[in-house]
C-alpha positions as a LaTeX table, in Angstrom:
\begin{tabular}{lrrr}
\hline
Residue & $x$ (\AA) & $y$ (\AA) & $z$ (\AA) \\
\hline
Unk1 & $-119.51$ & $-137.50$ & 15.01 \\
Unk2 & $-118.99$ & $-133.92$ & 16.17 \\
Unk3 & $-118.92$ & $-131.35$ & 13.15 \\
Unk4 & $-117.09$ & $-127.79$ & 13.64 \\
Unk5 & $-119.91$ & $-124.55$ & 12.63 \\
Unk6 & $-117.94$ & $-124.09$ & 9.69 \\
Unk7 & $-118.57$ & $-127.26$ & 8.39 \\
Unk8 & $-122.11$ & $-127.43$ & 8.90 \\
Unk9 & $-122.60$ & $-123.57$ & 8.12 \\
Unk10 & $-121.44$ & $-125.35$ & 4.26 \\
Unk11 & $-123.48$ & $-127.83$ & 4.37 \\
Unk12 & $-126.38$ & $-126.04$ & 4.90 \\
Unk13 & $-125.64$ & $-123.85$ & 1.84 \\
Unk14 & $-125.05$ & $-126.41$ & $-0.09$ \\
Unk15 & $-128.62$ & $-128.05$ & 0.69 \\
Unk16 & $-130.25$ & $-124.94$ & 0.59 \\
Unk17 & $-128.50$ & $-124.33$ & $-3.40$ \\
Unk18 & $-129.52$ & $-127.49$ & $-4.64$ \\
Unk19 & $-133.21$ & $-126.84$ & $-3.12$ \\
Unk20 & $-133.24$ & $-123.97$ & $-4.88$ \\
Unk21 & $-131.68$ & $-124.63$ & $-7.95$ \\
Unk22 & $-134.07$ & $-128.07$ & $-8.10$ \\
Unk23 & $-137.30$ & $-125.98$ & $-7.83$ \\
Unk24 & $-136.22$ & $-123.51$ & $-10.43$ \\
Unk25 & $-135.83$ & $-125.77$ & $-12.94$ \\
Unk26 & $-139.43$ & $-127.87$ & $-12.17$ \\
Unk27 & $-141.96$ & $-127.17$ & $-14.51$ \\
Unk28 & $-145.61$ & $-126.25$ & $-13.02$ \\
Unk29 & $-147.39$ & $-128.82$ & $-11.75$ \\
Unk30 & $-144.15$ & $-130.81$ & $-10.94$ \\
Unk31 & $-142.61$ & $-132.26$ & $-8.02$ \\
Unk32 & $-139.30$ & $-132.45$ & $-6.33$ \\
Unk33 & $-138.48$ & $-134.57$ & $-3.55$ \\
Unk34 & $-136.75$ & $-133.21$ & $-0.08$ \\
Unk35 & $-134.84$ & $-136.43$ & 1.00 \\
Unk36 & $-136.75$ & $-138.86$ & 2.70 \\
Unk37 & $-138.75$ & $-135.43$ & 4.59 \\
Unk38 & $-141.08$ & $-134.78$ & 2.15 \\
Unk39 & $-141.87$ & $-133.29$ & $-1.29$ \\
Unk40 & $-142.72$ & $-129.86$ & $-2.83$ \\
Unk41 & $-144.90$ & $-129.49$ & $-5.80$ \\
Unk42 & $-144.41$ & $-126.25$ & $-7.82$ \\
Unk43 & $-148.00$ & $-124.85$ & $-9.04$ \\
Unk44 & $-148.44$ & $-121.71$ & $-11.73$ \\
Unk45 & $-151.79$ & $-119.64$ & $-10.73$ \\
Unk46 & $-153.34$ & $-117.09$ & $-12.53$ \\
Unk47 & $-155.08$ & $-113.77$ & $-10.45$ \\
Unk48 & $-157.80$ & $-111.15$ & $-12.27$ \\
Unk49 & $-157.82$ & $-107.93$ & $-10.30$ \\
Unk50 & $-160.16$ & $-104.78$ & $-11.11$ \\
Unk51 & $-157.31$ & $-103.10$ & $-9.53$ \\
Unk52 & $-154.24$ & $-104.31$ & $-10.98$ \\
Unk53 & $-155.25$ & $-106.33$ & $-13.69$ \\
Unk54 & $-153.71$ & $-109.85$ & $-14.38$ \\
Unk55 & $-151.14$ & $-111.41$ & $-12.24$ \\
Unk56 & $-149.12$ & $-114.44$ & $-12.38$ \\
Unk57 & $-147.05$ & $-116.71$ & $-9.68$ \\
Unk58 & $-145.80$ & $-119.71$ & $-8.40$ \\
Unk59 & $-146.41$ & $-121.53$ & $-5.32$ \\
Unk60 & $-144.99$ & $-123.99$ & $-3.54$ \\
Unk61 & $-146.47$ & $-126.66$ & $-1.56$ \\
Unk62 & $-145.08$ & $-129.08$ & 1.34 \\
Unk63 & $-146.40$ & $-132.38$ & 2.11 \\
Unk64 & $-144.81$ & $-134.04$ & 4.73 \\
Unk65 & $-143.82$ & $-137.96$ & 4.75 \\
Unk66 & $-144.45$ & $-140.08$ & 7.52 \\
Unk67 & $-140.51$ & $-139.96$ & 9.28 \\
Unk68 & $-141.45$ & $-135.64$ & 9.27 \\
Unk69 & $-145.19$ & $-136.28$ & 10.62 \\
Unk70 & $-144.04$ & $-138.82$ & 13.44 \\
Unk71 & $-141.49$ & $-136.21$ & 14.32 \\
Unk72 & $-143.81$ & $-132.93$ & 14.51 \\
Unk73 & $-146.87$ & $-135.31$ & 16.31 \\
Unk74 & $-144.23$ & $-136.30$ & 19.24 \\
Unk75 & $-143.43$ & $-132.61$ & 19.59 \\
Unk76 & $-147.01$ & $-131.73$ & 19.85 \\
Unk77 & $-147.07$ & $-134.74$ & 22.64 \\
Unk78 & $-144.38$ & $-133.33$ & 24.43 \\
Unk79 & $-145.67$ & $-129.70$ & 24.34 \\
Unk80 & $-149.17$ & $-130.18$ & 25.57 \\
Unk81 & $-148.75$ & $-133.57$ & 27.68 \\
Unk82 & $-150.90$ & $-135.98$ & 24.96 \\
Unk83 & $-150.67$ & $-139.72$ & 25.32 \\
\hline
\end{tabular}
């Protein structure tokens, strides 16, 4: 099935707004699923600095599911020749 630019140019955005909208609304320490790709878990952390005192902010981590890790390893084959 062929798909014009336009057409996937919107379906990118709307991906990319629900991704963003999903993580916004996660609490800390909560996790929301990417498809069948992976997952991201949304983490709070806390930083004392002499300098500029306390500081506060989110992070985001990826962990990949096994379709996404089969994927990336069979790149890495191709790219350096591994068997």
């Amino acid at each position: 099935m062929n798909h014009t630019q336009t057409q996937l140019k919107q379906a990118y955005q709307i991906v990319s707004q629900d991704l963003f909208n999903s993580l916004l609304q996660a609490p800390a320490g909560e996790t929301v699923k990417f498809s069948n790709l992976g997952r991201f878990k949304k983490s709070e952390h806390l930083v004392q600095s002499k300098k500029y005192g306390q500081h506060v902010y989110y992070k985001l981590s990826f962990h990949c599911f096994g379709k996404l890790k089969e994927a990336f390893h069979n790149q890495l084959k191709k790219k350096y020749k591994i068997k």
